[in-house]
N, C-alpha and C positions, 0 to 999 in steps of 0.2 A: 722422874724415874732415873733417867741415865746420871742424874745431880748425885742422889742415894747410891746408887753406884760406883761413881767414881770415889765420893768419898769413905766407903767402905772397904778399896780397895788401897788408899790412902792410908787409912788407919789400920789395917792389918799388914799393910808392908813397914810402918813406921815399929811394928812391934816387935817384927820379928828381927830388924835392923839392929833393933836393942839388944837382942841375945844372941850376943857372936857366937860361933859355932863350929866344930872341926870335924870333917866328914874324911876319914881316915881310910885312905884304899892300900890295899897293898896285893901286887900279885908276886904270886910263888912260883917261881917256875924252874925248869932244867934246862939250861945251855947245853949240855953235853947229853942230852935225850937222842937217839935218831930222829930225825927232822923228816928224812925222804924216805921214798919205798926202794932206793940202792939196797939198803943189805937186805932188803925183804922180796927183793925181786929177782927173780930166777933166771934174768936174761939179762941183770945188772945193770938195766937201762933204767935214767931217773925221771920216772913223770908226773910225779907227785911231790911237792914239796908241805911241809909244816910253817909258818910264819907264825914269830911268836904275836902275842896280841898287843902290845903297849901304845902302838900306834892307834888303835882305835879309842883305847881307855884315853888316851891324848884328847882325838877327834872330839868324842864326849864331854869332855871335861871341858874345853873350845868353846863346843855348841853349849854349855850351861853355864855360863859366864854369867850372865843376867838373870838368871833365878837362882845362884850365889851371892852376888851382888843385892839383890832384892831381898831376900832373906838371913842376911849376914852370916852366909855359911864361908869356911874357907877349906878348900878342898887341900889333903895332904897326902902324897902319892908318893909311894916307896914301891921297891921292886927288889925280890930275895930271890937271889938266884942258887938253888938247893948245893950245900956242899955233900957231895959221897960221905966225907975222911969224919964228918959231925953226925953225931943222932941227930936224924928229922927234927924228934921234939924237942928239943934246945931251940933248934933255928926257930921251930914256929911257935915257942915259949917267948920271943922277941916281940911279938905282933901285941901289936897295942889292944884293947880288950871290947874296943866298942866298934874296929876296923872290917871292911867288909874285904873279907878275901878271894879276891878271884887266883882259881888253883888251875893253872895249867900245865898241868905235869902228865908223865905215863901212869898210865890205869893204874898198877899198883900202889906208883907211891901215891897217887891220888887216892887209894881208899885209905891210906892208912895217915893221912892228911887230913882228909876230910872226917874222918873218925874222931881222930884226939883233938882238933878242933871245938867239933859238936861238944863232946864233951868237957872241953875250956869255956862253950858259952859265944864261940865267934860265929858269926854268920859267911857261912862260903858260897860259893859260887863255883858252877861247872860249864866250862864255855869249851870244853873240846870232844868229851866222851860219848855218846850215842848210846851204850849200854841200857837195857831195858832196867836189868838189876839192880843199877846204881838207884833207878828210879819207882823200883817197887821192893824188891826183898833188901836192900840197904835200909832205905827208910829214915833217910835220918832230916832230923825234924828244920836245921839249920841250915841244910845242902840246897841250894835254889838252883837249878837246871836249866841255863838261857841255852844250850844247844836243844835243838827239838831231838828226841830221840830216835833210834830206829826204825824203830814201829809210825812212828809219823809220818817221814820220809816214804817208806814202802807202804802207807794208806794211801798218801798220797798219789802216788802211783797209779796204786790200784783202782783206786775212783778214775785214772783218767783215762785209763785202759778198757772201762766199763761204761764211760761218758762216750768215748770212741767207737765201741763196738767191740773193741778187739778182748774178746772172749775168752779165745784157743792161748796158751800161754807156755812155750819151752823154754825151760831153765836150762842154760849152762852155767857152772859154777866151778869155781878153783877147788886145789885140794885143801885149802887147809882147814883148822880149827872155825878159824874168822869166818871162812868164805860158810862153811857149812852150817854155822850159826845165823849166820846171816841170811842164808838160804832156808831155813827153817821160818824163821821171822814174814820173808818175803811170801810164802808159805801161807802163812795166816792172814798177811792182808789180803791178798788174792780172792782165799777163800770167803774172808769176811764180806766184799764187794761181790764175789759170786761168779769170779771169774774160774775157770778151768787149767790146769795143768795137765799141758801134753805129756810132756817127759819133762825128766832130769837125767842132764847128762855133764857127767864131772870133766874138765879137763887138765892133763897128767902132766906133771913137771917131769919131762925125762929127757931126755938126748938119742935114747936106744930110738931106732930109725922106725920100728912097731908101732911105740908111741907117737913117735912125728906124723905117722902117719894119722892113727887116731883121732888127732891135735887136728887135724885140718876142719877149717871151719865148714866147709862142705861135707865130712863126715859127719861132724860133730852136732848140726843142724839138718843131717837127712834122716829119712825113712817116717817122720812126722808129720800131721796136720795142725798148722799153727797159723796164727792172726798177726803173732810180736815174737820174738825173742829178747826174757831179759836173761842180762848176766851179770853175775856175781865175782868182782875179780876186786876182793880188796886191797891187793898188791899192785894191782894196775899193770898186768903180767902177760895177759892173753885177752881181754878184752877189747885191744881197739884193732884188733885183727877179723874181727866178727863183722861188725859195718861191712856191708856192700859184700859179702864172700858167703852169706847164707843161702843155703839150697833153692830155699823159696825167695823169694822176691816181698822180702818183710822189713818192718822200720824194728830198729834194735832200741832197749831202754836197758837201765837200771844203772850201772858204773859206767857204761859209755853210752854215747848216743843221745838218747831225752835223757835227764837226769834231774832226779828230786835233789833241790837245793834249798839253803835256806836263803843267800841271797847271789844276785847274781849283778853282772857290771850292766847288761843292757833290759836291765827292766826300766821300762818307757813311760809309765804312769806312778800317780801319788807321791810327786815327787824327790820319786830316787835316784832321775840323772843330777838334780843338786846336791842330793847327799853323797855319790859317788863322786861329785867334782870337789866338794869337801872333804872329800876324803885323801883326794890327789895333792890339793893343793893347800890344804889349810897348815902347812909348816913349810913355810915358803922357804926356808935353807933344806930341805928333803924332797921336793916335790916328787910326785909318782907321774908315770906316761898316764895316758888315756885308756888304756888295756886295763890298769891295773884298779882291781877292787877291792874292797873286803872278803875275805874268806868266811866260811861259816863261821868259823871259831872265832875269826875278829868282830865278825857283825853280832856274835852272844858275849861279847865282851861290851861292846858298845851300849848291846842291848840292856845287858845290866847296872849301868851307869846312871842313863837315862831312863828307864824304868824308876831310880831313884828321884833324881833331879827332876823330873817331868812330875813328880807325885808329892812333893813336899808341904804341899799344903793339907795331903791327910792326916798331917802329925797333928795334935792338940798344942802341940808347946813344944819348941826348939832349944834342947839343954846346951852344955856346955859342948857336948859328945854328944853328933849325930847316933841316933841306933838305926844300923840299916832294915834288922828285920822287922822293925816298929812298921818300916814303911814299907816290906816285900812282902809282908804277911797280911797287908789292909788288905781288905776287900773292895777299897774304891782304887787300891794303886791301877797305873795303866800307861801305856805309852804309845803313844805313833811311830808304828816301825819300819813306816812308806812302803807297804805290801795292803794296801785297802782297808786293812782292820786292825785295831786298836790292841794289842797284846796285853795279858793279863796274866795273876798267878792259878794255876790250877791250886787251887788249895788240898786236894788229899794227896797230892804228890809233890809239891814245890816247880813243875814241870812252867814253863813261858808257854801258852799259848800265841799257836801263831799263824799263818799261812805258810806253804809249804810253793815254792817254784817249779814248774817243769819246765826245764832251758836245755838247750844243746850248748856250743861255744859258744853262736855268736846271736841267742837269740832268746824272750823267754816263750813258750808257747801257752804255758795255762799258768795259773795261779790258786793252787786245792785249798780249803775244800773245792770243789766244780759244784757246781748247779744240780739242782735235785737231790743231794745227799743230806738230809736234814737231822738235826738232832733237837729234842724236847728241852735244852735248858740254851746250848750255846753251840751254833752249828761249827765253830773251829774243834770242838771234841769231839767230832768226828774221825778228826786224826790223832792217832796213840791211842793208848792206856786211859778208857774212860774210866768211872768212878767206880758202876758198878764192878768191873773186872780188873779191877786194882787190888794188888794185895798189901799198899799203903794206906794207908786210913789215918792222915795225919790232922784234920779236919771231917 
């Protein structure tokens, strides 16, 4: 048996050696985007940075050497960085035609990217946006989604808040657009898992000494019966003044404190302290410290590389010109994302399943879905946008 094996494995790597092959990447992105929450932040203090993703598409491209090499594919990686002073669709009338694009751009020009794309026939990629929209009333049949969305994020949550006990639930949230979308969102999964909402209480961008006062995290969390405090501060403006200054003697989640991630530097199983040291070190003229990890948006960068590479053998036959969506769109594609479970394509959304982290800084504490939260086809659709209440029906 293991004889019929080997040479079976022999004779299908000899064939596809035969048919060289060109797997065409390209990412689009904006240099001159806002990167940080500086001009978004009301106290002009920067704690949030943007990193573009190239280094991971790198990382990727690294760790698939040998099923390149095995399947005589040869990877070709460009990188357009958007001019203002050009029509969009010029620069991305450029893109080779069988190329899979990862688009990490600002929302806008990202819809209107990933639009005239679709309809040139490219396959794109979303590794930075969270938008539920992008991934239900957009709809576009070509847009593959390696960031888990919104909605995922705060399932996650929610289940773990419901795993814990902690029931009673006070929202603080910022003023803006963001914050209160977000707050809506966070809203639904709550309700979904069956947790409760004490209050909502906004807090006020002002200077006027009323509002300072307000603002105080002791106002701002009393007069309440609560288990948790989450907050919603997508500016990163007022939320890490909440830790340790609430009324009650309660653990803080959502943007500061426990926080749903997709990946994080000290997760300790499944072997992702080696993928995190590959990731420091595998460009030995750049090396990164020990601190430093993948961002979500690099790890859905990564993730869609090797979602390819890891899956090449679902093709029937390797042309001249990889097609990416040939293999984002299989139903046997998959990939090991070193979070316990095998990542896959939702197919009536294009969405990455995947597990979702609750980590603080320096630690990860659960890994959702959590235990007991079950679902009838595949317990990771537990988090997001399941089928039934999709208003994508791409499959």
């Amino acid at each position: 048996m293991r004889l019929w094996i080997i040479i079976l494995l022999v004779v299908t790597s000899s064939t596809n050696l035969a048919m060289a092959a060109s797997l065409h990447l390209v990412i689009v992105t904006a240099s001159n985007a806002e990167v940080t929450n500086r001009g978004k932040s009301f106290a002009g203090i920067q704690t949030k940075i943007e990193r573009p993703v190239k280094r991971a598409v790198d990382l990727a491209l690294f760790e698939s050497e040998t099923s390149f090499k095995a399947f005589g594919i040869t990877p070709e990686l460009q990188v357009i960085d958007v001019d203002e002073k050009r029509p969009l669709n010029d620069q991305l009338n450029e893109i080779h035609s069988d190329a899979l694009v990862i688009l990490d751009l600002p929302k806008s020009v990202f819809i209107e990217a990933a639009t005239f794309l679709d309809k040139s026939g490219h396959t794109t990629v979303n590794v930075r946006h969270r938008d539920i929209d992008l991934r239900d009333s957009l709809c576009l049949p070509s847009l593959f989604h390696m960031i888990p969305s919104e909605r995922m994020y705060f399932d996650a949550l929610g289940q773990f808040l419901i795993y814990r006990g902690w029931r009673k639930v006070l929202v603080v949230h910022g003023p803006t657009d963001e914050d209160k979308s977000r707050t809506k969102i966070l809203e639904r999964s709550l309700k979904k898992f069956g947790a409760d909402i004490s209050d909502l209480r906004e807090f006020t961008l002002s200077h006027h000494p009323d509002d300072r006062d307000k603002n105080k995290p002791e106002f701002l969390t009393g007069g309440a019966s609560y288990d948790v405090v989450a907050v919603i501060d997508s500016s990163r403006d007022f939320g890490r003044y909440i830790q340790y200054s609430t009324r009650r003697a309660r653990p803080v989640v959502g943007d500061v404190g426990l926080t749903p991630v997709g990946w994080h530097r000290t997760l300790e199983r499944y072997g992702a302290p080696q993928l995190n040291e590959r990731y420091q070190l595998f460009d030995k003229e750049n090396p990164l410290p020990a601190t430093d990890a993948m961002s979500d948006e690099e790890f859905a960068a990564w993730s869609a590389i090797k979602l390819i590479t890891n899956s090449l053998a679902v093709v029937d036959s390797i042309s001249q010109n990889l097609d990416p969506q040939e293999i984002l769109a299989h139903p046997d594609t998959q990939v090991d994302l070193y979070k316990g479970t095998r990542g896959s394509i939702r197919p009536w959304n294009n969405q990455l399943r995947q597990p979702i982290l609750l980590a603080t800084g320096d630690a990860v504490v659960a890994v959702a879905p959590m235990p007991k939260f079950l679902h009838p086809k595949h317990y990771v659709d537990t988090l997001g946008l399941d089928e039934p209440e999709s208003r994508c029906k791409l499959k």
